[in-house]
PAKOLVEX-161684 format. One record per residue (C-alpha): residue number from 1; residue in one letter; x, y, z. Coordinates in Angstrom, 1 decimal. Layout:
BEGIN
pt resi=NUM | resn=a | xx=X | yy=Y | zz=Z
...
END
This chain:
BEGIN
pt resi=1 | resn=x | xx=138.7 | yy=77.0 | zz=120.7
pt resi=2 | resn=x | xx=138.8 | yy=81.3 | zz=121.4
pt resi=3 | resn=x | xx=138.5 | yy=81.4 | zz=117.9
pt resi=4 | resn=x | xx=135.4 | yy=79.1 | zz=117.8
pt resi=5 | resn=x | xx=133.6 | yy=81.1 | zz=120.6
pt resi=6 | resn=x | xx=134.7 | yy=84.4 | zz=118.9
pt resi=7 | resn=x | xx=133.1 | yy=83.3 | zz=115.9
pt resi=8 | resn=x | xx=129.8 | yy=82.3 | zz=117.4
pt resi=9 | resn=x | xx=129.7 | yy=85.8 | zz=119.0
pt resi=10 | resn=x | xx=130.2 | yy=88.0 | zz=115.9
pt resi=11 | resn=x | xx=127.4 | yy=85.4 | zz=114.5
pt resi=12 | resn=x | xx=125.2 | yy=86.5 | zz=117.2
pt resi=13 | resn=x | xx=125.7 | yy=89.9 | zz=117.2
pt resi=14 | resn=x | xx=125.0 | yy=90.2 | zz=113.6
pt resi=15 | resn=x | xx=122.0 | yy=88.4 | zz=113.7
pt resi=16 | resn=x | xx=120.6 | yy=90.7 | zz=116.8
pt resi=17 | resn=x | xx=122.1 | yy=94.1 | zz=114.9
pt resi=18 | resn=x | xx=120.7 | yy=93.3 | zz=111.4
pt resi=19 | resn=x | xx=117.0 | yy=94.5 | zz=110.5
pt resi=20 | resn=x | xx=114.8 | yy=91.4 | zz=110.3
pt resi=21 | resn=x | xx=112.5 | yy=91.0 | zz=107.8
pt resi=22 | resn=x | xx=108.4 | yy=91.9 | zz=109.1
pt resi=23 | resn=x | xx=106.3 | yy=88.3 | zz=108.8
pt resi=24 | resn=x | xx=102.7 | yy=89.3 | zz=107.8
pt resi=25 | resn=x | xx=100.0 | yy=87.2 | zz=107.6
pt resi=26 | resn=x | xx=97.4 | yy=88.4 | zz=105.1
pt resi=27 | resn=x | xx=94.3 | yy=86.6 | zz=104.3
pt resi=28 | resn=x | xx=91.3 | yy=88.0 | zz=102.9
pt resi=29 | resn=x | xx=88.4 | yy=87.1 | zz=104.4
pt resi=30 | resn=x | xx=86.6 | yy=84.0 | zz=103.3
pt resi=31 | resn=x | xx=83.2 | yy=85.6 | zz=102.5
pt resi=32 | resn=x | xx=81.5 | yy=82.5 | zz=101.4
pt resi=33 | resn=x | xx=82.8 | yy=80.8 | zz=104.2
pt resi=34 | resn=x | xx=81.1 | yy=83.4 | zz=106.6
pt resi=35 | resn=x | xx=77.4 | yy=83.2 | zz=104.6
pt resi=36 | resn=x | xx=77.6 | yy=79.4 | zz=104.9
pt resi=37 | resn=x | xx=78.2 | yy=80.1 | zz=109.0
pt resi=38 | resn=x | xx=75.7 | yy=82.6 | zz=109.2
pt resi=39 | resn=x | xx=72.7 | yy=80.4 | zz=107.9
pt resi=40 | resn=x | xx=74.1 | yy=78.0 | zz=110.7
pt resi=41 | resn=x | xx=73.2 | yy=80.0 | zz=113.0
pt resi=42 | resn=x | xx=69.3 | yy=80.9 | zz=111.1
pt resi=43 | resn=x | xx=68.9 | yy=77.2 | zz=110.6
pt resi=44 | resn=x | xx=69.8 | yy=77.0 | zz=114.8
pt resi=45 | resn=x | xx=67.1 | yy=80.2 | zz=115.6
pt resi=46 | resn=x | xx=64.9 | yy=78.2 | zz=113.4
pt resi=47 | resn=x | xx=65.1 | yy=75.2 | zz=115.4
pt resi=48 | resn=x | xx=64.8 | yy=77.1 | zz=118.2
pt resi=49 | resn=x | xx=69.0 | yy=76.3 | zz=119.4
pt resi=50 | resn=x | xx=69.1 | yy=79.6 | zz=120.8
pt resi=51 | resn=x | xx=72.7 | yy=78.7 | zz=122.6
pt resi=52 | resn=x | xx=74.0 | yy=77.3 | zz=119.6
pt resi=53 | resn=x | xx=73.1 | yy=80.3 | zz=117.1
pt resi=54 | resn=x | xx=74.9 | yy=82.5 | zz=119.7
pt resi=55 | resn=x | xx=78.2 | yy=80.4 | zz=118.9
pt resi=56 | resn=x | xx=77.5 | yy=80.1 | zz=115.1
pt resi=57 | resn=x | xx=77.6 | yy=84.4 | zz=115.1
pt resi=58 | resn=x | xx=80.6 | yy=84.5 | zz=117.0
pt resi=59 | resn=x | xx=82.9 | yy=82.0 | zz=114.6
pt resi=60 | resn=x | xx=81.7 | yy=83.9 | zz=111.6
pt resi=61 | resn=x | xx=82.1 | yy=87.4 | zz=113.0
pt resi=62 | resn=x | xx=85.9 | yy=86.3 | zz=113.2
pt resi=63 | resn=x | xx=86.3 | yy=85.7 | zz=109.4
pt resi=64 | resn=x | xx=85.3 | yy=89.5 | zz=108.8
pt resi=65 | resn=x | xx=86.0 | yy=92.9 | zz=110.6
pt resi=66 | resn=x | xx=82.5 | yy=94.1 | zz=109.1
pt resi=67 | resn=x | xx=79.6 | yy=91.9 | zz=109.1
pt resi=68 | resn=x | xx=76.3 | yy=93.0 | zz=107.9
pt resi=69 | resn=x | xx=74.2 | yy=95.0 | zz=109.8
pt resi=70 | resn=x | xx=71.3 | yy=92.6 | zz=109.9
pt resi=71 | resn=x | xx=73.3 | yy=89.6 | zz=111.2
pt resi=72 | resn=x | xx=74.5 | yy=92.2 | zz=114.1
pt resi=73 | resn=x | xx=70.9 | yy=92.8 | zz=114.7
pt resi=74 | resn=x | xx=70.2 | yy=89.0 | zz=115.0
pt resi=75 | resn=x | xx=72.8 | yy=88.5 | zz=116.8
pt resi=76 | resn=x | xx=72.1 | yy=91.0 | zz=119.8
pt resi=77 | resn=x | xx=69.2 | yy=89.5 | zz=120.0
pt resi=78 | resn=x | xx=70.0 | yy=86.2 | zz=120.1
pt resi=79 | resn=x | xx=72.2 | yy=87.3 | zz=123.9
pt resi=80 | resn=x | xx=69.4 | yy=89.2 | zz=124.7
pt resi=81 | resn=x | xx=67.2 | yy=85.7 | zz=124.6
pt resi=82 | resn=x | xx=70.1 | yy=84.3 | zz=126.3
pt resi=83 | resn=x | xx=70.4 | yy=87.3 | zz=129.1
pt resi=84 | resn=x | xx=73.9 | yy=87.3 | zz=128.6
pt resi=85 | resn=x | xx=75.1 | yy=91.2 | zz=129.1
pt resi=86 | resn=x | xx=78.4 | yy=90.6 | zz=128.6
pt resi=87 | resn=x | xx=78.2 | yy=88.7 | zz=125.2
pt resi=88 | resn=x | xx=75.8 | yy=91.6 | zz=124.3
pt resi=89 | resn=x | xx=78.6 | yy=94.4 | zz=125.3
pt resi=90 | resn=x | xx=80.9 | yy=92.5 | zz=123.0
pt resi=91 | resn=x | xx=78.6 | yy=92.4 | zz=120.2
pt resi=92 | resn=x | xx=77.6 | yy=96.2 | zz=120.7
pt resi=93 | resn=x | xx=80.8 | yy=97.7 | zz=119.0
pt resi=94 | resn=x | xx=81.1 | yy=95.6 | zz=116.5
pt resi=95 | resn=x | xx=76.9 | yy=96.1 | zz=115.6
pt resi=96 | resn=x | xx=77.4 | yy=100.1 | zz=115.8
pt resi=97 | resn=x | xx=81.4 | yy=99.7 | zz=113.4
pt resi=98 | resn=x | xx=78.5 | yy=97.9 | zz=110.9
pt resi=99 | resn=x | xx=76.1 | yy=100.7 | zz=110.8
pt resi=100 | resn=x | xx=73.5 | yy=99.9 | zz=113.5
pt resi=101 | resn=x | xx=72.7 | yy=102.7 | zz=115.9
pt resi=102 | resn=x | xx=71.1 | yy=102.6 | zz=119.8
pt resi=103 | resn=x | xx=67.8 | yy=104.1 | zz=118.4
pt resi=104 | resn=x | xx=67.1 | yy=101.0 | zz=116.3
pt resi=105 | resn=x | xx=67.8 | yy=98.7 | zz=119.4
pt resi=106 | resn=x | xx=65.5 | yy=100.4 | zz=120.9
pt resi=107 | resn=x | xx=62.5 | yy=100.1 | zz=119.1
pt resi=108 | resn=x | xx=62.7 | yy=96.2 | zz=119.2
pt resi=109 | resn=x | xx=60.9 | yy=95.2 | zz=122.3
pt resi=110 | resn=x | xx=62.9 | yy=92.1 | zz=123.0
pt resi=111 | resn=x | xx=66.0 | yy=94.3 | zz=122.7
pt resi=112 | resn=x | xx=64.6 | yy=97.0 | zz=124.8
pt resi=113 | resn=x | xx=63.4 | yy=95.2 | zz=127.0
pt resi=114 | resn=x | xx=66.5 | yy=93.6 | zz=128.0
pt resi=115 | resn=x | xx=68.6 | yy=97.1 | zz=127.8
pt resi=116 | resn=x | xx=66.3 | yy=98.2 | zz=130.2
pt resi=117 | resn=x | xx=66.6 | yy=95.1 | zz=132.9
pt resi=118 | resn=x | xx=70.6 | yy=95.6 | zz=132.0
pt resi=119 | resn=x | xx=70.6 | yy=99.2 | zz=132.5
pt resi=120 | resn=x | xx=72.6 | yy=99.6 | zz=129.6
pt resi=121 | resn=x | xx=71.4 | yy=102.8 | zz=127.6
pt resi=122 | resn=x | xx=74.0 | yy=105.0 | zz=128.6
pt resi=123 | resn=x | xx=76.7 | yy=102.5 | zz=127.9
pt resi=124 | resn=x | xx=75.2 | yy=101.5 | zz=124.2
pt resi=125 | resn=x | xx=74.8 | yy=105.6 | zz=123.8
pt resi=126 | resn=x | xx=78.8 | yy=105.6 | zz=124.6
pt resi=127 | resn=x | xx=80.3 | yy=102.6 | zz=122.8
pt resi=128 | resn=x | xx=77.9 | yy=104.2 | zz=119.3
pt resi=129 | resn=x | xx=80.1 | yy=107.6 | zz=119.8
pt resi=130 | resn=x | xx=82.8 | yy=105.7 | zz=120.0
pt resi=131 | resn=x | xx=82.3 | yy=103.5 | zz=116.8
pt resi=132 | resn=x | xx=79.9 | yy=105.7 | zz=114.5
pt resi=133 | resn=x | xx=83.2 | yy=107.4 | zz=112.8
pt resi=134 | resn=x | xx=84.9 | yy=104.0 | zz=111.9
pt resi=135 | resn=x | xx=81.6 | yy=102.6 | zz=110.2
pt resi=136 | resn=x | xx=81.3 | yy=106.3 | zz=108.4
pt resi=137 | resn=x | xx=85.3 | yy=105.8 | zz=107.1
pt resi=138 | resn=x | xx=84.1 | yy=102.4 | zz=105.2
pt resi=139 | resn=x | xx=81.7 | yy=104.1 | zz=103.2
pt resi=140 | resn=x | xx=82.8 | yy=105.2 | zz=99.6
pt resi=141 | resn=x | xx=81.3 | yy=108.5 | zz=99.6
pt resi=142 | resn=x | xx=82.2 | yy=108.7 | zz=95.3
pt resi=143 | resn=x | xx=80.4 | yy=105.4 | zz=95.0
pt resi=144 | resn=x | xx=77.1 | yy=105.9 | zz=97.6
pt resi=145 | resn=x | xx=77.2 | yy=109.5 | zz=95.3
pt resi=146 | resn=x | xx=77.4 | yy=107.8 | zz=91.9
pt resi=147 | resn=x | xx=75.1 | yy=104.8 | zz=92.2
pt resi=148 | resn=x | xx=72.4 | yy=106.7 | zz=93.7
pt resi=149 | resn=x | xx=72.3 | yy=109.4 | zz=90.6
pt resi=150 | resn=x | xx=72.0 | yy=106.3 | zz=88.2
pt resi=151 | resn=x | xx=69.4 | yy=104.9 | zz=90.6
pt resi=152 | resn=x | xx=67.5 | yy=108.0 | zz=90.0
pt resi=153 | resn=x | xx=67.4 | yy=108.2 | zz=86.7
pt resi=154 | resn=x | xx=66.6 | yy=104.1 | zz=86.4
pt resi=155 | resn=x | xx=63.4 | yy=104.8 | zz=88.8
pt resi=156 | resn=x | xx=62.7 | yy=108.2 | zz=86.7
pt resi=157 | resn=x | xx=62.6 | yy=106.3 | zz=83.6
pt resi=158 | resn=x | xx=60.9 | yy=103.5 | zz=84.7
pt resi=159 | resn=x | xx=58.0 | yy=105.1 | zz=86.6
pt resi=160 | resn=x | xx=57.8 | yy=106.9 | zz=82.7
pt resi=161 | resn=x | xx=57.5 | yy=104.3 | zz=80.4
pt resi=162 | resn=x | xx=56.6 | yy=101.3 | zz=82.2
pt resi=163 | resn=x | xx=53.7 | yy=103.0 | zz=84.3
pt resi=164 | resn=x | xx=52.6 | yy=106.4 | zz=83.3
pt resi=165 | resn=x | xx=52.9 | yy=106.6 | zz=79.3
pt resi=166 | resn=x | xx=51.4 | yy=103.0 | zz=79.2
pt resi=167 | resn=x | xx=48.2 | yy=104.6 | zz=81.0
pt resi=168 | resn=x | xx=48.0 | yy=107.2 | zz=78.7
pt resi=169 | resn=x | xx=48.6 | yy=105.1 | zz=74.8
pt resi=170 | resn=x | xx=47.8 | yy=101.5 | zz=76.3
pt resi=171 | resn=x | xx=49.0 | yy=100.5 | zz=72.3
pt resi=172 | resn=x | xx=52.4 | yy=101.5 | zz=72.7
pt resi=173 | resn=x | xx=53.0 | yy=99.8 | zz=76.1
pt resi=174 | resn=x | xx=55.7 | yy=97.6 | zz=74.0
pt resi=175 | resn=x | xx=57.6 | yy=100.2 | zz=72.2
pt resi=176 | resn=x | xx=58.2 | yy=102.7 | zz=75.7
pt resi=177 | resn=x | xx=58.7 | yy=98.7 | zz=77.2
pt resi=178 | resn=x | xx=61.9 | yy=98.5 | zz=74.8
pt resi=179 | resn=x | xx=62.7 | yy=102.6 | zz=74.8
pt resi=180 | resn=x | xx=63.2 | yy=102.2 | zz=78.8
pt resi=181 | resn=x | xx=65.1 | yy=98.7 | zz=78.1
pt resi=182 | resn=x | xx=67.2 | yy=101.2 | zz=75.9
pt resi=183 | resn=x | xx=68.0 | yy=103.9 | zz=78.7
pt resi=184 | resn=x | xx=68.5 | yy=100.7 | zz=81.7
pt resi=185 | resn=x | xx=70.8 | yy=98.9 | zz=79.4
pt resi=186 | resn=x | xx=73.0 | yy=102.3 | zz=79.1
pt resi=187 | resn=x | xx=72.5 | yy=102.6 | zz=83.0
pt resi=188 | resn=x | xx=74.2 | yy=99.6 | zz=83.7
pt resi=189 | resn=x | xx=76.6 | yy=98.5 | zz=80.4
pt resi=190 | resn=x | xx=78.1 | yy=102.4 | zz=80.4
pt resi=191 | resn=x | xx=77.7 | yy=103.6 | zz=83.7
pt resi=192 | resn=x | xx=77.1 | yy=101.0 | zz=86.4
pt resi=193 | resn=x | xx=79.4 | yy=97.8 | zz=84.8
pt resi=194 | resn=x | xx=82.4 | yy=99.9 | zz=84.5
pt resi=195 | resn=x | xx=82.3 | yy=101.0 | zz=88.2
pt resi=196 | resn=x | xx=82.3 | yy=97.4 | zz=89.4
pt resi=197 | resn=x | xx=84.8 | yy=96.9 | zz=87.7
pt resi=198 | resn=x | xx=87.5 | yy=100.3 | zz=89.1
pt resi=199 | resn=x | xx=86.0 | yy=100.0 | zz=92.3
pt resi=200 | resn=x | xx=83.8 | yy=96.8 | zz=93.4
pt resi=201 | resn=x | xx=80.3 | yy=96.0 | zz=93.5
pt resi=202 | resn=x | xx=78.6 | yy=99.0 | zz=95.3
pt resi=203 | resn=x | xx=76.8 | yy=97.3 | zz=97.8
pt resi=204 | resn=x | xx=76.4 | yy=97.0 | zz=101.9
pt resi=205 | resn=x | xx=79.9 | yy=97.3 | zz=102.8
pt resi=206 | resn=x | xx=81.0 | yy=99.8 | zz=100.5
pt resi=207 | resn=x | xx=78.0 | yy=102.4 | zz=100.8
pt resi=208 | resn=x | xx=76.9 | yy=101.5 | zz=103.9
pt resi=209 | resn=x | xx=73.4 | yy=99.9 | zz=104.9
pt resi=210 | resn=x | xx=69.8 | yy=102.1 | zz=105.6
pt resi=211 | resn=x | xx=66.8 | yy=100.7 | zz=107.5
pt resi=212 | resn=x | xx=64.5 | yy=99.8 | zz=104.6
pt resi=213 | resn=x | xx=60.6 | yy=99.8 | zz=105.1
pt resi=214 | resn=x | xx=61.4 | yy=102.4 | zz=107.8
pt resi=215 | resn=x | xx=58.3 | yy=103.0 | zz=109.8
pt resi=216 | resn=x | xx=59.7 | yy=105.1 | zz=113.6
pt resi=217 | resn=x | xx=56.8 | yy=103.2 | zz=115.4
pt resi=218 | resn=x | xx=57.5 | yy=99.4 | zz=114.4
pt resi=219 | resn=x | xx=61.0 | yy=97.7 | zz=114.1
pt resi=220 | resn=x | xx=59.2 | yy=94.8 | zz=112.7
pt resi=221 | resn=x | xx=58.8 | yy=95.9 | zz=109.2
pt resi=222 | resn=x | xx=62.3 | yy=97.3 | zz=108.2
pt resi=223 | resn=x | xx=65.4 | yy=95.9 | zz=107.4
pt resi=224 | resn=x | xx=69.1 | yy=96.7 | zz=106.9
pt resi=225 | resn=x | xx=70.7 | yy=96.2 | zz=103.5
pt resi=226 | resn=x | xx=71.5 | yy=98.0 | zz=100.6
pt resi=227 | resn=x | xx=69.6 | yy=97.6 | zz=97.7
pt resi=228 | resn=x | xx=70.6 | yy=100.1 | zz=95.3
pt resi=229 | resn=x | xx=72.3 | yy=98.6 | zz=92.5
pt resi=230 | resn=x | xx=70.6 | yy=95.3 | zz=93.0
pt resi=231 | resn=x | xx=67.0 | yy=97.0 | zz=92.2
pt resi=232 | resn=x | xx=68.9 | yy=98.7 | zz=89.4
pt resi=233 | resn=x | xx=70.0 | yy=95.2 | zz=87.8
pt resi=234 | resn=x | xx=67.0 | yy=93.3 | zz=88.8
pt resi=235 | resn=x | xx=65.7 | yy=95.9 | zz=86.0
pt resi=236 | resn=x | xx=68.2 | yy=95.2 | zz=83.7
pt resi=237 | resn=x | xx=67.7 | yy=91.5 | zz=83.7
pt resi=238 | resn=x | xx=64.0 | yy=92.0 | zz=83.8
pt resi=239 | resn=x | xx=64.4 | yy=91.3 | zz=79.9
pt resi=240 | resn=x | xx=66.9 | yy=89.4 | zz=77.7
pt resi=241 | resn=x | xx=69.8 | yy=89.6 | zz=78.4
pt resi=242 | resn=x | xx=73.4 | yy=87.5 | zz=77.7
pt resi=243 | resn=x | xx=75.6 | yy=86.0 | zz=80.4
pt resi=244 | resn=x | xx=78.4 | yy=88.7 | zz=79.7
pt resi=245 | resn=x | xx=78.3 | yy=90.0 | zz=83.1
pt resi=246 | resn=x | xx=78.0 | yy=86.5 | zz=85.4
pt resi=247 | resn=x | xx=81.6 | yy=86.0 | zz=85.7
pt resi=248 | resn=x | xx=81.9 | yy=89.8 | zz=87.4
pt resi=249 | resn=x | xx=79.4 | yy=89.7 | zz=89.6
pt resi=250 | resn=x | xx=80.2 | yy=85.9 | zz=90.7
pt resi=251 | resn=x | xx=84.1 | yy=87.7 | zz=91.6
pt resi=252 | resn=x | xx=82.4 | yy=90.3 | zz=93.5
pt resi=253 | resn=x | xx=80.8 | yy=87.8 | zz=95.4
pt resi=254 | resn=x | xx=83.5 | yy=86.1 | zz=96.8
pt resi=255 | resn=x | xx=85.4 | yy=89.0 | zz=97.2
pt resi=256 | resn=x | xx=82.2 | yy=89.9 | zz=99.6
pt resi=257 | resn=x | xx=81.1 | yy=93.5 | zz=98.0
pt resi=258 | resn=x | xx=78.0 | yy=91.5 | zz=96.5
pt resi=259 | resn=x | xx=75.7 | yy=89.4 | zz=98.7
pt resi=260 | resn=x | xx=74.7 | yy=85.8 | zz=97.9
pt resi=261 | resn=x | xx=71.2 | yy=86.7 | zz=98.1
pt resi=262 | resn=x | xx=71.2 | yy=89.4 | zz=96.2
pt resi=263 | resn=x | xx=73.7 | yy=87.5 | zz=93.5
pt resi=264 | resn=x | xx=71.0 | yy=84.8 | zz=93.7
pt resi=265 | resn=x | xx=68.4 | yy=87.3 | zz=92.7
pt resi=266 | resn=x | xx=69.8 | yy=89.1 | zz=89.9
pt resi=267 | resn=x | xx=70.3 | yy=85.2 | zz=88.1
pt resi=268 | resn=x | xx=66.8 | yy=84.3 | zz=88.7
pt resi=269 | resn=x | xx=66.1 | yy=87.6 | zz=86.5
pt resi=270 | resn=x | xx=68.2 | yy=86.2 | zz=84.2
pt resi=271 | resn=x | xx=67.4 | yy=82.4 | zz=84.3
pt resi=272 | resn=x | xx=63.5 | yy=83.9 | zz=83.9
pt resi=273 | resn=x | xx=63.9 | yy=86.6 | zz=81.4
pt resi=274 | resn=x | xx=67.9 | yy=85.4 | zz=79.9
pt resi=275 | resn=x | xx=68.6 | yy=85.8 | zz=75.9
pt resi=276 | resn=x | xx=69.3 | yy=82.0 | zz=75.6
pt resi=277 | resn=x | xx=66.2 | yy=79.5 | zz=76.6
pt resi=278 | resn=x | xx=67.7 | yy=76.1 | zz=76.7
pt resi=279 | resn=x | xx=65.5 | yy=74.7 | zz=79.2
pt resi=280 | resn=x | xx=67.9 | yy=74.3 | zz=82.1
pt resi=281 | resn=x | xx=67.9 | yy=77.7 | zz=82.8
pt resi=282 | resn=x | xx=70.7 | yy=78.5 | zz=85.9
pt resi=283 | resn=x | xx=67.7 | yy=79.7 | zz=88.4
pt resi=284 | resn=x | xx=68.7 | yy=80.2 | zz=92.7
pt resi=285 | resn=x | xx=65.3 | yy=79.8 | zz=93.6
pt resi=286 | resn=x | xx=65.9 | yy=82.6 | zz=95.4
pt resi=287 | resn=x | xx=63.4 | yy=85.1 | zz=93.8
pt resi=288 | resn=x | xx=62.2 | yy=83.5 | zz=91.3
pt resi=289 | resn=x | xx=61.5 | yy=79.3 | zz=91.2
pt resi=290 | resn=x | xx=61.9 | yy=76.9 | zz=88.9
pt resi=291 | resn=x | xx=59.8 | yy=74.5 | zz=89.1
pt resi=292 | resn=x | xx=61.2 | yy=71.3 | zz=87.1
pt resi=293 | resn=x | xx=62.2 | yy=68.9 | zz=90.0
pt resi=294 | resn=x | xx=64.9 | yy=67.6 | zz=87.5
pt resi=295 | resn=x | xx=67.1 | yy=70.6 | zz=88.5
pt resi=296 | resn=x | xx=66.4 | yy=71.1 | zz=92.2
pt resi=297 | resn=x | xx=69.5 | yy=68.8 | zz=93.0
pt resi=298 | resn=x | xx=71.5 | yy=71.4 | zz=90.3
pt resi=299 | resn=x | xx=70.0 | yy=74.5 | zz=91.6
pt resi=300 | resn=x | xx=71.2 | yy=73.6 | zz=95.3
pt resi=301 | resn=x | xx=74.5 | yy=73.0 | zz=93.9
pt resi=302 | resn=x | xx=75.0 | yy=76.7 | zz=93.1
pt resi=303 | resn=x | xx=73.4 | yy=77.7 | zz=96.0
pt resi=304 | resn=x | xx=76.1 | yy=76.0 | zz=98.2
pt resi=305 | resn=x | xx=78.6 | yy=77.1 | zz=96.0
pt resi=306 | resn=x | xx=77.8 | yy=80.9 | zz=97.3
pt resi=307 | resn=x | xx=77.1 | yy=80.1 | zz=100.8
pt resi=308 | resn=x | xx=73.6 | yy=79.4 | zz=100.7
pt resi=309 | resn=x | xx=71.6 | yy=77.0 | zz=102.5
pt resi=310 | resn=x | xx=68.7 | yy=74.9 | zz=100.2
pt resi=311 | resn=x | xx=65.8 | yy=76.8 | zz=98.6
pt resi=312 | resn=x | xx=63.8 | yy=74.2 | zz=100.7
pt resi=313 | resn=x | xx=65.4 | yy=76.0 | zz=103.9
pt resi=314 | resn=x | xx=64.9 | yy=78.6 | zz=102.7
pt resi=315 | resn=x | xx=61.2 | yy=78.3 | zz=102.4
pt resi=316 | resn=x | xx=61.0 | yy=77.8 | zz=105.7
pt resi=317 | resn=x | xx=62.3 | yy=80.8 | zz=107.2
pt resi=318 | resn=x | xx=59.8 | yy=82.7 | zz=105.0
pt resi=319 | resn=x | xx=57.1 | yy=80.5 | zz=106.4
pt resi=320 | resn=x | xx=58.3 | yy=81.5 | zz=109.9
pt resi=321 | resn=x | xx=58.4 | yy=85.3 | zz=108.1
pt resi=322 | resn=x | xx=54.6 | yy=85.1 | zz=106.8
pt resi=323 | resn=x | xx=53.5 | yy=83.3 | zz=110.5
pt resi=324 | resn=x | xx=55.3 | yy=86.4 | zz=112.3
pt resi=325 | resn=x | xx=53.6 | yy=88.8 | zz=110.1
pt resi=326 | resn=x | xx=50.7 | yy=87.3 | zz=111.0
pt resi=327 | resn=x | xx=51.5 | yy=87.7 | zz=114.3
pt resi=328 | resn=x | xx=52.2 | yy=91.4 | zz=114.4
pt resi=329 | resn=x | xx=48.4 | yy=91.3 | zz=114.0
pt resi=330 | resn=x | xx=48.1 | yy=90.6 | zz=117.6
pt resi=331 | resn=x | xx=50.5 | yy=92.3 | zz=119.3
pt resi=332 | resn=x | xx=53.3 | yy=89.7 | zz=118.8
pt resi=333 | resn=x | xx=56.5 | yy=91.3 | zz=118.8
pt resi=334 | resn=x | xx=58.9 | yy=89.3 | zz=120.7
pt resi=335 | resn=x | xx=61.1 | yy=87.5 | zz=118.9
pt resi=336 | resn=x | xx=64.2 | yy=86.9 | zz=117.3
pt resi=337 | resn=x | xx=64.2 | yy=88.2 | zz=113.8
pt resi=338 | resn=x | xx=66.0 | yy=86.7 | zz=110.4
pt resi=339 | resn=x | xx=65.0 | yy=89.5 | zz=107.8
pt resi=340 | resn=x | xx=63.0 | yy=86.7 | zz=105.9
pt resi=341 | resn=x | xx=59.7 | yy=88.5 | zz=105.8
pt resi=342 | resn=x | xx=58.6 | yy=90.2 | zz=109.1
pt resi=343 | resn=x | xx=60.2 | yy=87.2 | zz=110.8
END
């Protein structure tokens, strides 16, 4: 029996004495996942569920240590509708780690409004100097350099021969159409193709996001994304073009570098303007529309397969975009905003 114990003790202590191995848990993120939750919480706003967005934005900001900045946005306003300072405290940090800053809360006048009530401008101002470096550490400074010199010369080239030299020898408007299809086509196949594939699509959370349509006097008519390359292939695709690239840029996509939206876009450029006509051209209906009701069923197939909600949905929160623009007009400015349109 003393041997029995004795050998139960040495069992122990070797057990307690001997390194044990770490357990991680690693998941990446489920970025499709997130964009399906996120137009929960739209479809909610647009229903006027003001409550229930609020707990839509909070399951998907779990699935991702850096949303985008324009969900954050929503999402402070949607607690300031609510008057819930806490919620908006919490929210705060992880807005500013995304790339919003105080000065563009406080040009909203439903935000302001309710910093001012909460008395929370010094407390915003803190938690942004706390957070600015760790959203300045996500962006790839290589990349945000590199895209934007090809964006340069794309907008160089295409202000050229698609606007000036037109002007000048309306008959050649065809041949400086295929010389800048020529210099757009080296862009992306040589230049911008190969960086997606070292380094990722160069979109939001790699470079960063800006206010776009920034006008210092009117929060209502800017948004935040990153645009850059997706201008840059909406070119591209603005004329024939093959499919080579769609199994890329649909990786990218779940691996959250390229937005569903913007993904959307670049193959309606290519369902409009693709190589290979069949007639059931792969369009999102997200920039451009396809008309045929025989393929609306299809085309919100793929759409859900990215996240997306229906094209029919989406319709709707442009309608609600175009009505707020309208609005603006008169003086309308408080409300929640979706970044589809004005509204």
């Amino acid at each position: 029996m003393i041997y029995f114990y004795l050998i139960i003790y040495l069992f122990r202590i070797i057990n307690i004495t001997e390194p044990q191995p770490e357990i991680t848990i690693t998941a990446a993120p489920d970025y499709i996942e997130y964009t399906r939750i996120i137009n929960k919480a739209e479809s909610s706003i647009l229903n006027e569920k003001i409550g229930e967005a609020q707990h839509y934005y909070d399951e998907a900001f779990k699935l991702t240590k850096r949303p985008l900045t324009n969900h954050c946005y929503t999402s402070l306003q949607v607690s300031a509708m609510l008057k819930d300072p806490l919620h908006f405290k919490d929210l705060s940090g992880i807005a500013f780690r995304s790339g919003l800053k105080p000065e563009y809360l406080e040009k909203d006048s439903l935000l302001n409004s309710f910093i001012q009530e909460e008395h929370l401008y010094e407390y915003l101002e803190q938690t942004y100097l706390e957070n600015k470096d760790a959203y300045a550490a996500q962006i790839d400074k290589f990349l945000y350099d590199t895209i934007g010199k090809i964006a340069i010369k794309d907008q160089k080239w295409k202000v050229y021969y698609l606007e000036t030299m037109p002007k000048k020898h309306p008959e050649r408007e065809k041949e400086y159409e295929q010389i800048y299809d020529s210099i757009v086509s080296h862009l992306v196949e040589e230049q911008l193709m190969p960086l997606i594939e070292q380094y990722g699509y160069p979109g939001e959370r790699k470079l960063g996001s800006d206010p776009v349509g920034y006008v210092p006097n009117d929060a209502f008519r800017w948004a935040f994304v990153n645009n850059t390359a997706k201008l840059v292939l909406l070119h591209y695709y603005s004329r024939p073009k093959t499919e080579r690239y769609n199994a890329l840029l649909n990786k990218e996509v779940k691996k959250g570098n390229l937005v569903p939206e913007h993904y959307a876009s670049i193959m309606d450029f290519q369902a409009q303007y693709g190589s290979h006509k069949t007639g059931e051209e792969k369009f999102y209906n997200q920039w451009m529309y396809s008309k045929d009701s025989t393929q609306f069923e299809a085309i919100n197939r793929r759409r859900a397969e990215i996240g997306l909600p229906t094209f029919q949905e989406k319709e709707k929160k442009d309608e609600r975009g175009h009505e707020k623009c309208a609005g603006l007009k008169q003086g309308q400015y408080h409300y929640i905003k979706l970044f589809h349109w004005c509204g």
